[in-house]
C-alpha positions as CSV (number, residue, x, y, z in Angstrom):
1,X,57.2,42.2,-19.9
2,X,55.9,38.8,-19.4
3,X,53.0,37.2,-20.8
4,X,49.7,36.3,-19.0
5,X,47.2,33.8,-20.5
6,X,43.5,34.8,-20.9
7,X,41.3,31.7,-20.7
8,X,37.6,32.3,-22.3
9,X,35.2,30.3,-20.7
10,X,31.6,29.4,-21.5
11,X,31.1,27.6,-18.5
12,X,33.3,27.4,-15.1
13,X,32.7,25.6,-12.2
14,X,32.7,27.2,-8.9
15,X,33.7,23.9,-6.9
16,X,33.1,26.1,-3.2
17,X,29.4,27.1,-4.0
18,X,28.6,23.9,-6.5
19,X,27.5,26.7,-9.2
20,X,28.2,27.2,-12.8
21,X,28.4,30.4,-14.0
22,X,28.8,31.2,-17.7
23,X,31.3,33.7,-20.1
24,X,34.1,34.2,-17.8
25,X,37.4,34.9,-18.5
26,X,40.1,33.2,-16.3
27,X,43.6,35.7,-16.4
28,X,46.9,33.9,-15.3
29,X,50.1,35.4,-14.4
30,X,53.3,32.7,-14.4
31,X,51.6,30.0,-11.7
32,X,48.6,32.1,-10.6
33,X,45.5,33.0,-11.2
34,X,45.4,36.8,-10.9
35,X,41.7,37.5,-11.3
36,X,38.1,36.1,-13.2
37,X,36.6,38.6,-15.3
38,X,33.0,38.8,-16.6
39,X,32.6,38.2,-20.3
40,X,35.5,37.4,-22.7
41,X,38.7,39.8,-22.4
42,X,41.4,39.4,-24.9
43,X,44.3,40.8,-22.6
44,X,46.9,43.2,-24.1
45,X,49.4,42.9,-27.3
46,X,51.4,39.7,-27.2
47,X,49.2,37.7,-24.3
48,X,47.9,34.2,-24.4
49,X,44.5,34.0,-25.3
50,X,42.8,30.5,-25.5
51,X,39.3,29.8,-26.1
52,X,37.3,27.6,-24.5
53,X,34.2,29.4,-24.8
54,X,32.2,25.6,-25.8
55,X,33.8,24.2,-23.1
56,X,33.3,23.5,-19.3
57,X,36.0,24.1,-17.3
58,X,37.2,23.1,-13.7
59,X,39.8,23.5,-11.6
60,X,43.0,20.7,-12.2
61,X,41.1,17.1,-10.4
62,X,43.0,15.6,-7.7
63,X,42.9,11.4,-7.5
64,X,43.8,10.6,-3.8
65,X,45.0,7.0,-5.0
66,X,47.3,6.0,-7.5
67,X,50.2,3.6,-7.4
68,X,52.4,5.6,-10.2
69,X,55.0,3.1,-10.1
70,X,53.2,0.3,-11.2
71,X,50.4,-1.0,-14.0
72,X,48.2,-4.2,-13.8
73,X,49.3,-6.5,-16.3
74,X,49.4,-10.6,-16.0
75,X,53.1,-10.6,-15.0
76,X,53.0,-8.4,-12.3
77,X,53.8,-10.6,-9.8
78,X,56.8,-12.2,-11.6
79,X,58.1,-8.6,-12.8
80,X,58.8,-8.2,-8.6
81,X,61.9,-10.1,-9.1
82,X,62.7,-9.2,-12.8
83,X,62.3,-5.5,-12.2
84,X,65.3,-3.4,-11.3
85,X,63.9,0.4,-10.0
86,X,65.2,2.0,-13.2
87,X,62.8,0.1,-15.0
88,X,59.9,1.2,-12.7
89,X,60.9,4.6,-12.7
90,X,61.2,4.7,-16.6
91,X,57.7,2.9,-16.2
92,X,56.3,5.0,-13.9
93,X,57.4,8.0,-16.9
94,X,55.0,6.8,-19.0
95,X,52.0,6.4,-16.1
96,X,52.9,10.4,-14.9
97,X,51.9,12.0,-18.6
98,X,49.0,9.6,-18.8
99,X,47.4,10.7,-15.8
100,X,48.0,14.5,-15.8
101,X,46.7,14.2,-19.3
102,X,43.6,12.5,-18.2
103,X,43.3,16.4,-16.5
104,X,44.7,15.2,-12.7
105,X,47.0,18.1,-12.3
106,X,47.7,16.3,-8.3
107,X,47.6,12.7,-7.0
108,X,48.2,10.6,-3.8
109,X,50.2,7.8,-4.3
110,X,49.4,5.3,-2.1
111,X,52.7,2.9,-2.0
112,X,55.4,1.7,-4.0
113,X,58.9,0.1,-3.9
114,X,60.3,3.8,-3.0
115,X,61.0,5.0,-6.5
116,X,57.7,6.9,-6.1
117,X,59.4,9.1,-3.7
118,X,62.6,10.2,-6.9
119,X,59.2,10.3,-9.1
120,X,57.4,13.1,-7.6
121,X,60.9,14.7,-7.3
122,X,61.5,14.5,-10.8
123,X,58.2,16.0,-11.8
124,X,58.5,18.9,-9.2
125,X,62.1,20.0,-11.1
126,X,60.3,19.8,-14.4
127,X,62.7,16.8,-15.4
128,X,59.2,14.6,-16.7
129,X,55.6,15.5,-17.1
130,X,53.5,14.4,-14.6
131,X,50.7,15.5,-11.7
132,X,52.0,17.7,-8.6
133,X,52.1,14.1,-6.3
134,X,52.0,13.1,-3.0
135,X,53.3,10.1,-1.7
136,X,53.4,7.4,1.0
137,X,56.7,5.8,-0.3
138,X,56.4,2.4,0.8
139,X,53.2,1.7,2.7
140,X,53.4,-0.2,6.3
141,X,51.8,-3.4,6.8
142,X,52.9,-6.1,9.4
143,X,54.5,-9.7,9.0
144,X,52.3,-11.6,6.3
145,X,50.2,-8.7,5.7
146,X,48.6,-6.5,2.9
147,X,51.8,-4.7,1.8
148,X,54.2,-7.1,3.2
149,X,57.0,-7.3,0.4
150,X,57.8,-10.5,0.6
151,X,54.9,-12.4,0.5
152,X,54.6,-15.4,-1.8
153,X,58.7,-15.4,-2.0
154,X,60.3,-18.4,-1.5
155,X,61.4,-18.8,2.0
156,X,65.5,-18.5,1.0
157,X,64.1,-14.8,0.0
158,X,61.5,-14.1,3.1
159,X,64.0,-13.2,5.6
160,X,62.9,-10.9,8.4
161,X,61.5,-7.5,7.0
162,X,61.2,-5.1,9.8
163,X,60.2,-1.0,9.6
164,X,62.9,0.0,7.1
165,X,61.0,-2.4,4.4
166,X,57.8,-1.2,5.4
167,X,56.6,-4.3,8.6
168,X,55.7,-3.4,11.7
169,X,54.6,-5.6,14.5
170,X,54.9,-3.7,18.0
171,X,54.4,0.1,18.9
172,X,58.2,0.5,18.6
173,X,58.2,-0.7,14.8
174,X,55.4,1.4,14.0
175,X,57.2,4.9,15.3
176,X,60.3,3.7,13.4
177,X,58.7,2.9,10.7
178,X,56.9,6.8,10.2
179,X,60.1,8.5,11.0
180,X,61.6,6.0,8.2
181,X,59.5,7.5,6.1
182,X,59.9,11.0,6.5
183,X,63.8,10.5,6.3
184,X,63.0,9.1,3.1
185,X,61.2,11.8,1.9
186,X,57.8,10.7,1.7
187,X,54.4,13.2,2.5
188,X,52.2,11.0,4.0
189,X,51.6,7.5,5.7
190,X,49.9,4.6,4.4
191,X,48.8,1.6,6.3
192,X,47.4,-2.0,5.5
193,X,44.8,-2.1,8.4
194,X,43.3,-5.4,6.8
195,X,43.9,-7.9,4.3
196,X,43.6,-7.2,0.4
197,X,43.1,-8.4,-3.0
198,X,46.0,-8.6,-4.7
199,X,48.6,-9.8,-2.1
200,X,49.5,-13.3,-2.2
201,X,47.9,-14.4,0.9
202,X,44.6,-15.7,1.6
203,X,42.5,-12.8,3.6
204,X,41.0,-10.0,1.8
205,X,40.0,-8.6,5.0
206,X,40.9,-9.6,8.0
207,X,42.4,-6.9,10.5
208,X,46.3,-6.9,10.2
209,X,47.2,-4.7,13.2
210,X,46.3,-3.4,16.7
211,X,44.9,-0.3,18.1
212,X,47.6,0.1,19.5
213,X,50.1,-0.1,16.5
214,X,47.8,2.4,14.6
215,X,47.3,5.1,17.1
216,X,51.7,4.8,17.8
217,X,51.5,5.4,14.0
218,X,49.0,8.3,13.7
219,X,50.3,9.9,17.0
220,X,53.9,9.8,15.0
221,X,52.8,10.4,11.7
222,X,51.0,13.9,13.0
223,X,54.6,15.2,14.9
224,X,55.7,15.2,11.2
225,X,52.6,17.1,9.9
226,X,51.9,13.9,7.8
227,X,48.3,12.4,7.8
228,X,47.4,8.5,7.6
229,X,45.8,6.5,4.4
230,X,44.2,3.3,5.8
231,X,44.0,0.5,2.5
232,X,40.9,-1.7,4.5
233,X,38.2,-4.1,3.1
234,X,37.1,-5.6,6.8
235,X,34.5,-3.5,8.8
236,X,36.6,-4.5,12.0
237,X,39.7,-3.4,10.5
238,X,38.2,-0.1,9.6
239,X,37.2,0.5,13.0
240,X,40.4,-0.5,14.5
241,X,41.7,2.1,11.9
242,X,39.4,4.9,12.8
243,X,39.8,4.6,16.7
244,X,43.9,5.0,15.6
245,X,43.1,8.5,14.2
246,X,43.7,7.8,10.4
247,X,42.2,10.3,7.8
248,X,41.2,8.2,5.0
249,X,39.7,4.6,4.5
250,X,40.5,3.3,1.0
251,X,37.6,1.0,-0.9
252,X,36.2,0.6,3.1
253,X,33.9,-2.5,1.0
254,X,32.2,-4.7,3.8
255,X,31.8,-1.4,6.2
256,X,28.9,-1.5,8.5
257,X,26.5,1.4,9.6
258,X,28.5,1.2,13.2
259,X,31.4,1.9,10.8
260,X,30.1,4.7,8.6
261,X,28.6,6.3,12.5
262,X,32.3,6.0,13.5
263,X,33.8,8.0,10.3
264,X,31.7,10.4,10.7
265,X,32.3,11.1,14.8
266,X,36.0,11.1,14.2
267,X,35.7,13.4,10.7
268,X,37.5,10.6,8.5
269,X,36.5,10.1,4.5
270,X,36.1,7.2,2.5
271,X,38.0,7.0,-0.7
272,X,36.2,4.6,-2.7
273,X,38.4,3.3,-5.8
274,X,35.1,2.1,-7.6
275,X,37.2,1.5,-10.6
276,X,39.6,-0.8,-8.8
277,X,36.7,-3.0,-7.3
278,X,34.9,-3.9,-11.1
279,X,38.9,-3.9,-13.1
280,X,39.9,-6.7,-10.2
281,X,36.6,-8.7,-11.1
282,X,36.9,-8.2,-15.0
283,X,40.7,-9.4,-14.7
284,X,40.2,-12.1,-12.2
285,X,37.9,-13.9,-14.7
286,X,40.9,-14.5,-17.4
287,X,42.5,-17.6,-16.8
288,X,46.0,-16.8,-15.1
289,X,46.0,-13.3,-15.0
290,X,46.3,-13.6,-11.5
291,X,47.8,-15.9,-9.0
292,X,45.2,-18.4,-8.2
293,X,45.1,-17.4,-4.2
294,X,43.8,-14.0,-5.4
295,X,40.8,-15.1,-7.9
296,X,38.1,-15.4,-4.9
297,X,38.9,-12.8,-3.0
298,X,38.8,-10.6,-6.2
299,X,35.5,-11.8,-7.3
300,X,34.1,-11.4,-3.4
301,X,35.4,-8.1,-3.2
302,X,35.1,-6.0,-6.2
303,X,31.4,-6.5,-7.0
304,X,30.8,-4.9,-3.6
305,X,32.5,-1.7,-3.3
306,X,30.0,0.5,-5.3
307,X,27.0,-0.5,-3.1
308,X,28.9,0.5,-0.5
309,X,29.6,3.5,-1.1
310,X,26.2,4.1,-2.7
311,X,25.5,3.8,1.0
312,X,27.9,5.6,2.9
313,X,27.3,8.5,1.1
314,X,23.9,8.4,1.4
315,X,24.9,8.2,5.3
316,X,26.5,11.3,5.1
317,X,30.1,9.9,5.5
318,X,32.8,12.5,3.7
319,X,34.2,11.2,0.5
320,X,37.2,11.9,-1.2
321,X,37.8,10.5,-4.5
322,X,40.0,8.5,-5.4
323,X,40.6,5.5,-7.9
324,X,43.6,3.1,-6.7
325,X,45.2,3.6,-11.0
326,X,47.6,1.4,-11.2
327,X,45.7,-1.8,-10.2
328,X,43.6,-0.6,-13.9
329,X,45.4,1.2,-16.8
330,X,46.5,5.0,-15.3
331,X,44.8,7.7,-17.5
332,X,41.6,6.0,-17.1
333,X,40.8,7.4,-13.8
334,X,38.1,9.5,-14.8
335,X,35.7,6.5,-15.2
336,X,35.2,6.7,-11.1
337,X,33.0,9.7,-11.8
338,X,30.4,7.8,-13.9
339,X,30.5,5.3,-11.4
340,X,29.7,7.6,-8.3
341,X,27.1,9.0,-10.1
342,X,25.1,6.1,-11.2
343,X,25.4,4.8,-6.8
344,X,23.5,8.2,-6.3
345,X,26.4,11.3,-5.6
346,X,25.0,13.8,-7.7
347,X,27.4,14.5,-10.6
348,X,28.0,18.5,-9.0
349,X,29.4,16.9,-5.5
350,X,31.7,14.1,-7.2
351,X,33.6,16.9,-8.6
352,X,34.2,18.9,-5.2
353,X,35.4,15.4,-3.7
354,X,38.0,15.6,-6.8
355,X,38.6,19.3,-6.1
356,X,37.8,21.2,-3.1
357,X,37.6,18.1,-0.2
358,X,41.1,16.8,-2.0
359,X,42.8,19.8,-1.6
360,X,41.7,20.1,2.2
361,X,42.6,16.5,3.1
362,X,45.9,17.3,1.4
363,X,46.0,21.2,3.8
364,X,46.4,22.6,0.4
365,X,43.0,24.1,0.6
366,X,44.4,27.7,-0.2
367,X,46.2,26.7,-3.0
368,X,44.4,24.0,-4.8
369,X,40.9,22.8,-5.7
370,X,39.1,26.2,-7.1
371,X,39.5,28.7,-9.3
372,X,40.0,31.7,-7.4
373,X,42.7,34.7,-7.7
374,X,46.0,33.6,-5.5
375,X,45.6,29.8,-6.6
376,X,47.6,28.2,-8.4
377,X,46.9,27.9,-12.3
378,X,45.7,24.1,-12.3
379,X,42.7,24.5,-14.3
380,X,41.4,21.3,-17.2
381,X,38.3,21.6,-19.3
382,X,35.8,18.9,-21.1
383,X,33.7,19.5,-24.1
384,X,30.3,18.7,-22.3
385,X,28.3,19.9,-19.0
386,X,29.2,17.1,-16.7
387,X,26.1,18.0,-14.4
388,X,24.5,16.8,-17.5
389,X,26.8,14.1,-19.1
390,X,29.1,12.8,-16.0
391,X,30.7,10.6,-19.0
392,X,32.6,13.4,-20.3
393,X,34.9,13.3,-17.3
394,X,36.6,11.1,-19.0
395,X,37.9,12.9,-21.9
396,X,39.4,16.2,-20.5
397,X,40.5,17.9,-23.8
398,X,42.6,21.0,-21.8
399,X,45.2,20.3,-19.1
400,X,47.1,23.3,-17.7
401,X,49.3,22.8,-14.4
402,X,51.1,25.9,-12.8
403,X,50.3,27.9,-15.5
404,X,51.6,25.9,-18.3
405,X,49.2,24.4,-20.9
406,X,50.0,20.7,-21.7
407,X,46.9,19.6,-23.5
408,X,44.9,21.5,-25.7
């Protein structure tokens, strides 16, 4: 007979209703969660019991931007021709376990070189530890734009990228490019609708494609079930963006009110990636860690995104969280809730953006994001009330994903 793991728990948060209810036990059967028992069962002869009776636990967290192929260090940008993709994927190894032992159990990636795409596979066989991921493969940007590969290359290696590497520059290259994407096996699409930090070009935020382009994007992207990531800085980006029909606006920094009026009418979220915005202005103060075209446009940018969203939120926009790991040391990501909560989301709401508005964004609202009998066993626990102490979000002390413990 198999065994099924009782989980005694002093606190548990109901991420639907925002309570926390105390002494429960959690029963788990293979992936599932079976059924939540008042007061503290033991189970029968030879089941897993685990106690976590001074703990507060939660359902697994869900960061809706990482870039698990990849890690900020100064020689990123030479590493782009040094790098073969076994050396990102055996990388990106090392990223995976850091995260889902940080206590993310699921992630968005948000763009790679492609090797994201063999990553998530990898972790769904059980071949490496990692989060349950969902990627854009390689994002879509257009000639000289945000995720425009070859940008900074020396013109023998520019060459003509089109939709296969990811640029798109008419309504035909942006249909080509989605179904590119889903023949490669990615979930979801990701666009550069402005300029950004860390490309080697000079705008951080001006718009980088047409209304146009994004709605032949979106209107694509949905025949495949896929929804669309919008990376933007520029408020006229973000709009352009919106109108298209995309889901998410990533670090959305200069947005306006028109802006935030606009999300809300069309039902898209902001993902903020607070911890992106002050890493990039920390980093662009060391001499040479960065290319010097990218120095002011960190130092603009970064500093702003928190107020931002401090306001947004307060605006009633939706927000998903989400951190953009990858541009700061992965396994870290749980610094984003200390940062929401000191721009005004009370500490109770940041952790249903991580849970329960993740896991519908994702349409895996019936599988992920609560703990509730027929979900699946994602379920992490930290050693203080975060309602009380949001800083204790960043030391999850129990990871279990699909039923299998991996930290304790």
């Amino acid at each position: 007979m198999a065994q099924d793991t009782y989980l005694q728990c002093g606190k548990l948060i109901n991420t639907k209703t925002g309570e926390v209810i105390t002494e429960k036990t959690i029963v788990i059967s293979g992936k599932k969660i079976v059924k939540i028992e008042n007061g503290y069962i033991n189970g029968k002869k030879g089941d897993v019991v685990i106690d976590l009776k001074n703990k507060t636990v939660m359902p697994g967290l869900i960061d809706m931007h990482i870039h698990i192929e990849s890690e900020t260090n100064p020689k990123a940008y030479l590493k782009r021709y040094t790098d073969n993709e076994a050396d990102l994927a055996f990388d990106a190894v090392g990223f995976a376990k850091k995260t889902l032992m940080a206590g993310f159990t699921t992630v968005r990636d948000l763009g790679g070189s492609g090797v994201n795409i063999s990553i998530k596979k990898a972790i769904a066989q059980g071949k490496i530890e990692g989060p349950r991921v969902f990627t854009a493969g390689k994002i879509l940007s257009t000639t000289g734009g945000h995720g425009d590969p070859t940008n900074g290359s020396k013109r023998s290696l520019v060459g003509d990228p089109g939709p296969k590497d990811g640029v798109v520059n008419s309504i035909e290259d942006a249909r080509k490019a989605v179904r590119q994407r889903y023949k490669n096996g990615a979930d979801l699409i990701k666009i550069t609708a402005t300029g950004g930090v860390l490309s080697v070009a000079k705008s951080g935020s001006n718009p980088q494609f047409t209304v146009e382009e994004i709605k032949a994007i979106c209107e694509t992207a949905k025949d495949y079930g896929y929804h669309v990531a919008a990376h933007a800085h520029g408020d006229e980006g973000m709009q352009r963006a919106i109108l298209g029909g995309v889901k998410t606006i990533e670090h959305g920094t200069l947005m306006s009110e028109k802006t935030m009026d606009l999300m809300k009418q069309h039902n898209a979220y902001l993902v903020p990636t607070i911890t992106a915005g002050k890493e990039v202005t920390d980093k662009a103060k060391i001499e040479g860690y960065y290319p010097s075209i990218i120095v002011p446009k960190a130092l603009n940018i970064g500093p702003k995104i928190q107020d931002t969203f401090g306001q947004a939120y307060k605006k009633g926009v939706g927000i998903a969280f989400g951190t953009d790991a990858g541009v700061f040391e992965h396994g870290k990501n749980g610094k984003e809730f200390r940062y929401m909560v000191e721009a005004g989301m009370p500490a109770i709401e940041v952790i249903q953006s991580a849970t329960v508005t993740n896991a519908k964004i994702l349409q895996m609202e019936d599988q992920l994001g609560q703990i509730t009998a027929g979900f699946i066993a994602d379920i992490v626990a930290v050693n203080e009330d975060p309602r009380k102490k949001i800083e204790t979000m960043e030391n999850v002390v129990f990871v279990m994903k699909e039923g299998k413990v991996y930290k304790q």
